[in-house]
C-alpha positions in Angstrom: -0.8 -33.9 -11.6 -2.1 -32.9 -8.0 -4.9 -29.9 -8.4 -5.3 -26.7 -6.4 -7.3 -25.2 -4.3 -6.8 -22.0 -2.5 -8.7 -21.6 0.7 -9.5 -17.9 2.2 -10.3 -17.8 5.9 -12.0 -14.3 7.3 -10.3 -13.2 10.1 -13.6 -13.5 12.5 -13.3 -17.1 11.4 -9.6 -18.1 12.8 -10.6 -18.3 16.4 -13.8 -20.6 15.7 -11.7 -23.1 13.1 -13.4 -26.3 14.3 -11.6 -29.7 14.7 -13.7 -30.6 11.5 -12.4 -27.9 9.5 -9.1 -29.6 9.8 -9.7 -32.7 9.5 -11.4 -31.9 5.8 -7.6 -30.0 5.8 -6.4 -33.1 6.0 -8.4 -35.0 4.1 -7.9 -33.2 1.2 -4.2 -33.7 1.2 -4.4 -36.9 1.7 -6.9 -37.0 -1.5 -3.7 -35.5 -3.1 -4.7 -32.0 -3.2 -2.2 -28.9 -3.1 -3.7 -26.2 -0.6 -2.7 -22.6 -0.2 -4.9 -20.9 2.6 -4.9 -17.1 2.6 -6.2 -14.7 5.9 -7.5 -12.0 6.6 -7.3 -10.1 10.2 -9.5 -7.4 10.0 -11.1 -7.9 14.2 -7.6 -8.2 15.4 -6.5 -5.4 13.8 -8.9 -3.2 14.8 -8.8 -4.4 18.2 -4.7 -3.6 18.4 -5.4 -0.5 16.7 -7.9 0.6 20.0 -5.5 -1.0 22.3 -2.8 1.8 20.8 -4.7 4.5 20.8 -4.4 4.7 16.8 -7.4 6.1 15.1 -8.9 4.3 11.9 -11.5 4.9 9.5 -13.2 3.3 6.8 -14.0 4.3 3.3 -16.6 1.8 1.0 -15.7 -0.8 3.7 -11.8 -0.5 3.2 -9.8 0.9 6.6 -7.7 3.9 5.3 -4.2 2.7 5.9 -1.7 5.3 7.0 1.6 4.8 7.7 1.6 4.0 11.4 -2.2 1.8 10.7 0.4 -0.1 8.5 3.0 -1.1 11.1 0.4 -2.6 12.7 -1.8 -4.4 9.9 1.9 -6.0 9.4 2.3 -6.7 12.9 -1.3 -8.7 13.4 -1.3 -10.3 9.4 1.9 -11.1 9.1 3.0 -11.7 12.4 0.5 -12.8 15.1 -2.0 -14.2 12.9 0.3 -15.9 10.4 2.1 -17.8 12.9 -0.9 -18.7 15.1 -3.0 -20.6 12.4 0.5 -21.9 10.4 1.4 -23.2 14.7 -2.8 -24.5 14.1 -2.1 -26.4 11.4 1.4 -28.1 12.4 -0.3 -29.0 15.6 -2.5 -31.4 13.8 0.7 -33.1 11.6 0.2 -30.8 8.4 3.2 -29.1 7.3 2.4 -25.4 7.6 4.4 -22.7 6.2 3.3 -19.2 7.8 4.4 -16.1 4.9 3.1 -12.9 3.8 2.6 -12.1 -0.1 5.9 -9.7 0.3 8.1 -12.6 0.6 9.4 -13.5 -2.4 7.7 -10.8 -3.8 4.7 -12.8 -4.5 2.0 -10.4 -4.4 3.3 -7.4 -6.4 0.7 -4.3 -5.9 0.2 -0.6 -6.6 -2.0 1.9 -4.6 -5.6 1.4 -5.1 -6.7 5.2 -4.2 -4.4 6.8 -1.7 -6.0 10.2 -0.9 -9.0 7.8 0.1 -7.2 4.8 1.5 -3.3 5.3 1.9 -1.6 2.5 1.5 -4.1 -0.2 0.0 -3.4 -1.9 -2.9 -4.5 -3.5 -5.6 -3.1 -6.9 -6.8 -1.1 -6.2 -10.4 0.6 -9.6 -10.4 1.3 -12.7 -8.7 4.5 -14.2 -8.4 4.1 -18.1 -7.2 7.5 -19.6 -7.8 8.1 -19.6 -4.5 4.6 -20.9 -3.2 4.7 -24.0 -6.2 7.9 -25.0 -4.7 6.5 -25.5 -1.4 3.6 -27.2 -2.8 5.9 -29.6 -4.6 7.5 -30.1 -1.2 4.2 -31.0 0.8 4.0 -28.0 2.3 1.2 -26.1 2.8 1.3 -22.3 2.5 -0.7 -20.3 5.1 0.0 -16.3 3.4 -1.0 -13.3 5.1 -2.2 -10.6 2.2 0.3 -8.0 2.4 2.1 -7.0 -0.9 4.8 -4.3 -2.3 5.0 -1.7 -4.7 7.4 -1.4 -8.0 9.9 1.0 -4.9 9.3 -1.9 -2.2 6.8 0.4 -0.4 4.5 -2.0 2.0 0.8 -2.1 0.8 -2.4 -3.9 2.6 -4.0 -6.1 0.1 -7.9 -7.4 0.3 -7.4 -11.1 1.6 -10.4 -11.7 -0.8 -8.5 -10.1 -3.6 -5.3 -11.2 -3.0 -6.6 -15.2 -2.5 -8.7 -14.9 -6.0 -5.3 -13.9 -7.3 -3.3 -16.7 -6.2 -5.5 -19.3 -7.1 -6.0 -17.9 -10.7 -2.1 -17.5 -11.3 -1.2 -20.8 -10.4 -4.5 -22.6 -12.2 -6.5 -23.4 -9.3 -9.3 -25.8 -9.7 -11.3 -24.3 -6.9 -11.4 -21.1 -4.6 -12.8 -21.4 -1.4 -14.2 -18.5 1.2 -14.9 -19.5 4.8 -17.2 -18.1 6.7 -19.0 -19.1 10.0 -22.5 -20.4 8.0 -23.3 -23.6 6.0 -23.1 -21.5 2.7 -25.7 -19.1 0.9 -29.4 -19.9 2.5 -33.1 -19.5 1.1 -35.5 -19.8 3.7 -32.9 -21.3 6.1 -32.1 -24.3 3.8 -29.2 -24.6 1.9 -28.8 -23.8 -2.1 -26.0 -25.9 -3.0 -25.2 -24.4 -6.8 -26.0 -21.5 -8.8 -24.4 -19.1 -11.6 -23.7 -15.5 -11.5 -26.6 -14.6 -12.7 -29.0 -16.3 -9.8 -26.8 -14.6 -7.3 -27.6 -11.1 -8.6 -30.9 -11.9 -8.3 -30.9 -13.3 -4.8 -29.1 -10.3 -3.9 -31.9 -7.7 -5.7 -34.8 -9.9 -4.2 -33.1 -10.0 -0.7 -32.6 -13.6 -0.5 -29.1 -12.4 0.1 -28.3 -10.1 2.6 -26.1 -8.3 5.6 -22.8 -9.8 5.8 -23.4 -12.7 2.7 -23.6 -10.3 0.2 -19.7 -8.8 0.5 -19.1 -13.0 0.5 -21.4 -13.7 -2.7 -19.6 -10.6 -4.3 -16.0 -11.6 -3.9 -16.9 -15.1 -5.2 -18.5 -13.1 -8.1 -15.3 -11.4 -8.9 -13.1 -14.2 -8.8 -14.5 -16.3 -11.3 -13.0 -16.2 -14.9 -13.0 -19.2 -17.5 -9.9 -20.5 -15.7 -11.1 -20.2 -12.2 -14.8 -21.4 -12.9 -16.1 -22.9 -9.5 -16.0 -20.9 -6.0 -17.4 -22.3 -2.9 -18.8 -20.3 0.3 -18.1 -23.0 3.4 -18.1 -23.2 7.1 -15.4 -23.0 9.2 -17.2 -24.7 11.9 -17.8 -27.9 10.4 -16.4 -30.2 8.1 -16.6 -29.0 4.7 -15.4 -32.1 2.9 -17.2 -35.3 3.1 -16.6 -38.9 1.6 -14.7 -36.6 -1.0 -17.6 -34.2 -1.3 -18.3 -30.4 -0.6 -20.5 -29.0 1.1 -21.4 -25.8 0.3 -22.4 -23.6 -1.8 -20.8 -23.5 -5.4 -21.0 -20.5 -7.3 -20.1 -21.5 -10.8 -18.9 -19.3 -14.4 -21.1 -19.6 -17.0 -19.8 -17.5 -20.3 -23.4 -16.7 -21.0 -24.1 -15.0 -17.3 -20.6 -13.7 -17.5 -21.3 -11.8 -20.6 -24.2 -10.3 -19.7 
């Protein structure tokens, strides 16, 4: 049985996917690995937003998403940005599928806070049918995170959230956030594994810091005693190597995880 790994790609990451980066793509499915990569879009967005004369605002680092903001997070995740990095992909001989977590009705969703935030959600469940049957096809599913309510009413979904909950529901063995760095540093060199617990204390002692910590904490939340290994990677580089990683690996321990 092939395993799993979901892949989640920043959307300040897209434009700087090196050649590497696909290659270790490609590698991987050659290994015999199923990959679903998830996007985010959050520069292009903004930048449409500006160009439209539409005013947005953020609230604990989420953009409050009226109803005209929402015609245009769909426009940019589902449609420009979808399509560009599924066209990426087919370019370089993998078969790409380009979706959005409301086909299907995969990513099913309710409204996280909407006096804050309008129409964010949060992910209630995960419907994969459709993405395993791709997989069993060779295909790989690029999914912009965009979900529906119970009444069909379009939500915008945190990629990192809405990647964590694809790769639990269909038993991933790893997760995998790119960013644009080699993975979580100390004293510019690279730490290659820790737990939970040594990330909370990398982040208290300011070994971790700016724009990582967001990263370290979304890797934090996704793991479970199913999903028990998350990587942070870069998107400039190759990230797999003679059919290793390279990395960092946060990994679940019961003990951290209960404390």
């Amino acid at each position: 049985m092939k395993q799993t790994i979901v892949i989640k790609c920043g959307g300040s990451i897209i434009s700087e996917l090196s050649e590497s980066f696909f290659s270790s793509i490609r590698n991987l499915k050659t290994a015999g690995w199923n990959v679903v990569l998830v996007h985010g879009g959050g520069p292009d967005i903004t930048n449409a937003l500006k160009q439209m004369h539409i005013k947005t605002e953020f609230t604990d680092g989420q953009r409050k998403t009226t109803k005209e903001v929402m015609d245009v997070v769909q426009m940019i995740l589902a449609g420009k940005l979808n399509k560009q990095l599924a066209g990426e992909f087919l370019k370089r001989g993998l078969n790409a599928v380009g979706l959005s977590g409301q086909d299907a009705g995969i990513l099913c969703a309710e409204l996280l806070d909407e006096e804050k935030l309008g129409l964010v959600g949060t992910v209630t469940a995960v419907k994969t049918e459709f993405v395993e049957l791709l997989l069993k096809n060779d295909y790989l599913p690029v999914v912009a995170p965009l979900g529906f309510t119970d009444d069909f009413e379009p939500l915008n979904v945190n990629a990192d959230a809405a990647a964590a909950s694809i790769a639990r529901q269909l038993n991933a063995e790893k997760l995998m956030f790119v960013t644009d760095v080699d993975g979580i540093l100390r004293e510019g060199k690279l730490i290659r594994e820790m737990d939970a617990e040594q990330v909370h204390t990398l982040i208290d002692n300011g070994v971790i810091s700016g724009g990582m910590i967001p990263k370290a904490e979304a890797c934090l939340r996704s793991l479970s005693e199913n999903l028990t290994e998350v990587m942070i990677v870069n998107g400039k580089k190759a990230f797999l190597e003679d059919n290793q990683f390279k990395g960092t690996k946060i990994e679940y321990k019961k003990e951290a995880a209960a404390g």
